[in-house]
N, C-alpha and C positions, 0 to 999 in steps of 0.2 A: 577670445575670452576662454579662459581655461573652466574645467567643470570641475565641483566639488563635489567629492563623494563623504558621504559619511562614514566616521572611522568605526559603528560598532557593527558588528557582526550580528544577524539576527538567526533563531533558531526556531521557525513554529511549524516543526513536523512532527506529525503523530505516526507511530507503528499502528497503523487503523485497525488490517484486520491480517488475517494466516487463510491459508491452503496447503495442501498435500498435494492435489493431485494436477497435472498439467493441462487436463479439459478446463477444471474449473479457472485454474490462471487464466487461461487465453478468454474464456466469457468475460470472465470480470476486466481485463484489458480493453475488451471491444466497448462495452454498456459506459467503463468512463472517459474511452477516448470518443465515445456518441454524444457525450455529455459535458464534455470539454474540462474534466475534472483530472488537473495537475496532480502527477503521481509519482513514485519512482521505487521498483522493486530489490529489495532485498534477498536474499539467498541465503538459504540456511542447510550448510552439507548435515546429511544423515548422520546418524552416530555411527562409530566403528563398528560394532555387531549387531545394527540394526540390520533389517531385511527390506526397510524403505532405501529404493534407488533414485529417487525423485528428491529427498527433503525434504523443504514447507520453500514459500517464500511469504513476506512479510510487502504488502503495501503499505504503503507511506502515504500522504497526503496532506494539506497545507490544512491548517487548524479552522482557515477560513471557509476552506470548502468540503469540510465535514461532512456540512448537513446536503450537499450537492453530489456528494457520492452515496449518502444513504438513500436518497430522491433515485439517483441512479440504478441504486442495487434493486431498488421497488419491481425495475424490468424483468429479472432474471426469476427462474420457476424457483418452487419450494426446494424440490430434490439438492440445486446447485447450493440456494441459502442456507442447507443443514450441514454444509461440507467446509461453512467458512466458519472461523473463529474469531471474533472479535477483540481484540486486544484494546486499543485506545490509551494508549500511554505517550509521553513525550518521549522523540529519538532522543539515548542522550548519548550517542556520538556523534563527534561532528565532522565533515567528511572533508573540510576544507583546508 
């Protein structure tokens, strides 16, 4: 028996939230791989006469599990949560 896939493509990632620095990347990696909350990191090179060597990068996250990474973030202290920036917009490239 052959399986049938459906032909449309679907898109429900949001750019959730931003960081700078690569402490706070790696906390927030660990709290939603704790959490089992589907992710995947974008990268954003610094500007040319910037004096940021790091960029940002930009999490991603399934529309569904929004509210399962903000439950997540609940874990990590004050200091880490005034370092992210919240974005919440739909990606709208599509990578495939």
């Amino acid at each position: 028996m052959e399986t049938a896939y459906q032909k449309v493509k679907v898109n429900n990632e949001l750019e959730w939230c931003q960081v700078k620095d690569l402490e706070s990347k790696e906390k927030i990696e660990k709290v939603l791989l704790k959490y089992r909350v589907s992710y995947f990191v974008k990268w954003e090179k610094p500007r040319f006469f910037s004096n940021d060597t790091f960029g940002s990068c930009v999490f991603c996250v399934n529309q569904l599990q929004k509210e399962s990474a903000e439950d997540a973030l609940q874990e990590l202290g004050e200091e880490i949560k005034e370092k992210i920036r919240f974005i919440n917009r739909k990606v709208d490239k599509t990578f495939y």
